[in-house]
N, C-alpha and C positions, 0 to 999 in steps of 0.2 A: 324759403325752402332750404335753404341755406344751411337752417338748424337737423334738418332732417337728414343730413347725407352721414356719413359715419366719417369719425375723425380716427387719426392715425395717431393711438397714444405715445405720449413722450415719455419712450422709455431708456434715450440717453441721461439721463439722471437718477435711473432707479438705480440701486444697490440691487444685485443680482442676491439671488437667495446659494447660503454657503451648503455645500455639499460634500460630505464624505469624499476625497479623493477615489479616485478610480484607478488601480493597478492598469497599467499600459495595453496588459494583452484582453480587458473586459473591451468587446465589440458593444459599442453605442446600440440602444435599441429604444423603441417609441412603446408609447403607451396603447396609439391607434395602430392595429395591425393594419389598416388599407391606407398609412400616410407612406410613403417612400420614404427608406431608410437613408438617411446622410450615407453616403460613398466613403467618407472619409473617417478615420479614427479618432482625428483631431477635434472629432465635436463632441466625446466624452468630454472635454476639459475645457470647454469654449459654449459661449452662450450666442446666437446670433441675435442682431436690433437692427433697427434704421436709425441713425443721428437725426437730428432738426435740419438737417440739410438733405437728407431723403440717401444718404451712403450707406450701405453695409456695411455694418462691423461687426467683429466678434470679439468679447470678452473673458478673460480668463474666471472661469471660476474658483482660481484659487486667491487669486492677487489681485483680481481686477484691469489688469493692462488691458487696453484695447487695441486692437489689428485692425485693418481694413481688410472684408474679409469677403468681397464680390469672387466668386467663384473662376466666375467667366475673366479678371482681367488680373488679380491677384495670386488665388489658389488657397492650396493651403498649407503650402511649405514653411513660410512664415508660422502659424499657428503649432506646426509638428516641431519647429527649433523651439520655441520659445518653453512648453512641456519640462525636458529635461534639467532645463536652468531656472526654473520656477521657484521661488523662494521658498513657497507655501507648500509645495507639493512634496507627496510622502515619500515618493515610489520612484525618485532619480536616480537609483541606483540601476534600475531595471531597464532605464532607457540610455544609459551610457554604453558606449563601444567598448570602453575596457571594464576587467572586474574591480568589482570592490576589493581594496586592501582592507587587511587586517594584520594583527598580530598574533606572529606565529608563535604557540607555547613555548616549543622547546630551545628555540633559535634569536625570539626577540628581534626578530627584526620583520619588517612590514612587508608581508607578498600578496598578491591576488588572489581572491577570495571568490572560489563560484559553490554558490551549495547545490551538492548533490546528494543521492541516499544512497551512496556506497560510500563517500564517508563521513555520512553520520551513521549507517548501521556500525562502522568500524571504531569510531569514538565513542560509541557508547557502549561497544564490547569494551574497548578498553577501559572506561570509567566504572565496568560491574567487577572487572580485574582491578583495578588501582583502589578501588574503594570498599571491596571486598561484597560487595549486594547480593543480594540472593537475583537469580535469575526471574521471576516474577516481580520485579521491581518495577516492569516494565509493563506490567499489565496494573499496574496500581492506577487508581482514577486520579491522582495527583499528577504524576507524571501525563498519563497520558494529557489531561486538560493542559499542562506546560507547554507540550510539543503541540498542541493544536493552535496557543497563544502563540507563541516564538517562530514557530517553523510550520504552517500551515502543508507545506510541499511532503513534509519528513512522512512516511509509511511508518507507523507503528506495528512495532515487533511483537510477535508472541514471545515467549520464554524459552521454549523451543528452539527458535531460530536464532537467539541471543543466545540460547547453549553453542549452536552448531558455530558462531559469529567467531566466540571466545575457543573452542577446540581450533580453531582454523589460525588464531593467530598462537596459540603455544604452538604448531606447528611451523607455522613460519617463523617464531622466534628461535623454535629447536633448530632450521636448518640455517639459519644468520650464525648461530654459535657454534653447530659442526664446521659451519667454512671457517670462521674466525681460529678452531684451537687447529686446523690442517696444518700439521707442520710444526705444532709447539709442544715445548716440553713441557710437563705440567707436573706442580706439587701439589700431592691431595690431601685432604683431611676428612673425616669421618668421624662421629658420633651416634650412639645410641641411648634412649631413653623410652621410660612408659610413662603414658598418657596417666591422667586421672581415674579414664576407663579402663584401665589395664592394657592400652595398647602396646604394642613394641614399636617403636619407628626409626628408621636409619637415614640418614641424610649423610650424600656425597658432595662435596666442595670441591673444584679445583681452583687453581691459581697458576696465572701466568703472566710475563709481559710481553706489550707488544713490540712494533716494529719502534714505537715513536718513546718506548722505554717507558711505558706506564703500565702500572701493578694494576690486574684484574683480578676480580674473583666474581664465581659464576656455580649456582646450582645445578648440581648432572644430573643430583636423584633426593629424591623423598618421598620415601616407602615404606608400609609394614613389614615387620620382619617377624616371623616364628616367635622367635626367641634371639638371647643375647646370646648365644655360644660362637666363640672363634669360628668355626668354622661354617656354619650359615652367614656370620658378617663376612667372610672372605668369600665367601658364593657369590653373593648379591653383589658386593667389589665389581668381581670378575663379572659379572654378567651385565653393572653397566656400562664400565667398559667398551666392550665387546660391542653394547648396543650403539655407543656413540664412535664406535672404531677408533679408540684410542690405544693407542702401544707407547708411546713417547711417554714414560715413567718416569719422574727425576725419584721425590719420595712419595711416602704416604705418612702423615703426622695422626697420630692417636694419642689419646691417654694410655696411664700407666696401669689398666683394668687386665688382670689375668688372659680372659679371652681376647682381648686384641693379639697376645703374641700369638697365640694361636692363627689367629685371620691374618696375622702379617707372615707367619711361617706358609698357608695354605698360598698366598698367592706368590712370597717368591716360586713356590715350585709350580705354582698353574701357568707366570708368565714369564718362567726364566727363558724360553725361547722367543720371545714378541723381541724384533726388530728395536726398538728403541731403547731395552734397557740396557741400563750403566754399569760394568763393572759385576754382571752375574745378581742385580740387585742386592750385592752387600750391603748396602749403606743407606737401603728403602726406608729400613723402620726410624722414625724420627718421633719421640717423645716428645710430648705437648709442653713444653715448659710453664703455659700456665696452669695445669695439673701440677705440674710436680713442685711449683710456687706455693699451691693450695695445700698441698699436703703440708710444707713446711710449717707456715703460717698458723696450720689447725693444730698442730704438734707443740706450735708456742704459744697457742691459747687455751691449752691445758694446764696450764702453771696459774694463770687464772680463773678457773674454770666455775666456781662458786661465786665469782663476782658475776662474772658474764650471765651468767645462769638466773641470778638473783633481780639482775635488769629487763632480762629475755623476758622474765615470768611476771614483773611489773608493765611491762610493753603490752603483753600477751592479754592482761586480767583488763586494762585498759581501753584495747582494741575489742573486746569478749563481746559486748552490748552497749548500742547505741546510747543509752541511760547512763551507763558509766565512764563515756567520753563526754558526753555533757556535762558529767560530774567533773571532769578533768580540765577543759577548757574554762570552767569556772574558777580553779585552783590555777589555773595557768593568768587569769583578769588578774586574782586577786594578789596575786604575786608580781602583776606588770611585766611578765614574758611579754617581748614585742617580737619572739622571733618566729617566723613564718612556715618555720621548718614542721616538717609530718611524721609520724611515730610510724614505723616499718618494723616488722621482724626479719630475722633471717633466716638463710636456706643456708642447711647444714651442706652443701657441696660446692657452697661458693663464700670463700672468706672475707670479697671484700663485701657481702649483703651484711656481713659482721661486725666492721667498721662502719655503714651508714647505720646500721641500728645505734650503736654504741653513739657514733657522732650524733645523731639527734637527739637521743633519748638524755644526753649530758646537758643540753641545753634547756634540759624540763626540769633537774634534779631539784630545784624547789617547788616545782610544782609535784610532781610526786613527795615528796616531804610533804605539801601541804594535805595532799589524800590521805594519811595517817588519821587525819584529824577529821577530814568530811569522810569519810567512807569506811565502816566498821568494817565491812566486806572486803576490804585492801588487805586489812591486815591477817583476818581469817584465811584469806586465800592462800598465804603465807605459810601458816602453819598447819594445813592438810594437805600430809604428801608422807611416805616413807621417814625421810628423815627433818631433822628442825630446821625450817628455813625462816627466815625475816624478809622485808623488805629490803632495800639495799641501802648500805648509810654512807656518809661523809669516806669513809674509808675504801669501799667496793668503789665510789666515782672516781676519786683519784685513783685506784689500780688503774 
């Protein structure tokens, strides 16, 4: 009868079946809702058996270690230490008493790390700031799948609330930089330009140093302006200024443009009474030197002016259609140019865009020589315009 009683399988030798680790805080739960739930936490991560010797044990289901795991005369303290130091196990960070380090961007050195969503709503304002992203970046199915991989906890942001995220920190970065210039004397600088679209726009700079003798510079203002007239660029001055409560004037550095004297005439008389100027602001207006470098330079490259002109317009015809730089790079093989360098033109308001045109485009001059011969279209290009032009020869490179 012996055969018929039921035997008590030997399941000290079985390999326990591997399971997905269990995050710390999932509460162990049965399959049979009327068996009593383990009391304890520690049987997520622990299998209980009987040895060949009739004892309770439990096994880890990440490693396999065995405890002695009789409730009544052990517990299960034993099984809740052993969890956090578990080789196998994912989720040690979450049962430690201190935080996870990491490394900090800006500082390189390793501090404690707890994630919360206040700053990650704030790092990823700043990462739509540093990286320049449109505010729906954030509602993209890519991202958002990322943040559900990575950061399961992170609340994904609407667009909206990443606008209000990034308004909230140029505020707090404006009021870091009112404290910082409290008390300093500042030299400014100012330009104006229009957009492609026809916009007008004016940018304010100051400059100062600090206590520890190091040179800063910091944007006050970047704004549309009307128009370029003297005296709207001296408004807008004075009015950010005013908005940043600045009086402590050393100068203001402009170009050599007509309407600047105007805007530097309008604001000595708007701030000859402000507490911090110097000397009745005599000695505000301060000429950009590298204006008035540019001017010289454009004045000595009038004596060349036909050569310069004759490369401009080979550069130009080059650059015109992807077809005809294909054409070029093959004149460039055939000649065995190894140099790396890229054909650029330049911007009539800046001389040295003059010198890198010219420097690179010297380092092609047999390859352009060879376009004479592949490209009927080089040389007609040449000769439709007002007056007779060529390509540029051995004489125009050396000028």
């Amino acid at each position: 009868m012996d055969s018929m009683e039921p035997t008590q399988p030997d399941v000290a030798t079985a390999r326990p079946t591997m399971r997905p680790p269990h995050p710390p805080q999932v509460i162990s739960s049965s399959s049979n809702p009327n068996k009593r739930k383990s009391p304890s936490m520690a049987w997520d991560h622990f299998e209980k058996f009987i040895d060949e010797e009739g004892r309770t044990k439990a096994r880890c289901i990440y490693c396999s270690k065995e405890y002695m795991a009789d409730s009544k005369i052990y517990g299960t303290s034993n099984l809740k230490n052993h969890t956090p130091i578990c080789p196998e196990y994912l989720y040690k960070e979450l049962h430690d008493g201190q935080d996870p380090l990491s490394k900090d961007v800006e500082e390189g050195n390793l501090v404690p790390r707890t994630f919360t969503n206040i700053v990650g709503r704030k790092v990823l304002a700043e990462m739509i700031i540093l990286d320049e992203l449109p505010f729906r970046f954030v509602e993209n199915q890519g991202f958002r799948r990322f943040c559900n991989v990575f950061q399961p906890n992170f609340n994904i942001l609407s667009r909206f609330t990443v606008a209000k995220d990034v308004s909230r920190i140029y505020f707090e970065e404006k009021d870091k930089l009112r404290n910082a210039l409290r008390g300093r004397r500042l030299c400014l600088t100012t330009d104006t330009w229009t957009s492609i679209k026809k916009f007008n726009y004016m940018c304010l700079t100051c400059h100062f140093i600090d206590d520890d003798w190091k040179l800063h510079k910091r944007i006050l203002n970047f704004c549309i302006v009307n128009n370029h007239k003297g005296k709207i660029i001296g408004k807008m001055v004075e009015s950010c200024l005013e908005e940043w409560n600045i009086e402590e004037i050393f100068t203001l550095t402009v170009d050599n443009a007509s309407s600047n004297d105007v805007a530097i005439s309008y604001l000595k008389e708007a701030t000859n009474r402000w507490k911090g100027i110097v000397l009745g602001n005599e000695f505000v207006h301060v000429r950009c030197c590298a204006h008035i470098l540019n001017l010289i330079v454009t004045d000595g490259l009038k004596h060349h002016n036909k050569s310069i002109d004759r490369v401009r317009h080979a550069v130009r015809y080059v650059k015109a259609s992807p077809n005809r730089l294909q054409t070029f790079k093959k004149c460039v093989e055939k000649m065995k140019i190894e140099s790396k360098a890229i054909l650029c033109l330049d911007v009539a308001t800046r001389w040295n865009s003059t010198y890198k045109m010219l420097e690179n485009a010297k380092k092609f001059e047999h390859a352009f020589k060879r376009m004479e011969y592949e490209d009927l279209e080089y040389i007609l290009h040449f000769r439709d315009g007002d007056y007779d032009r060529r390509p540029p020869n051995k004489d125009d490179w050396e000028t």
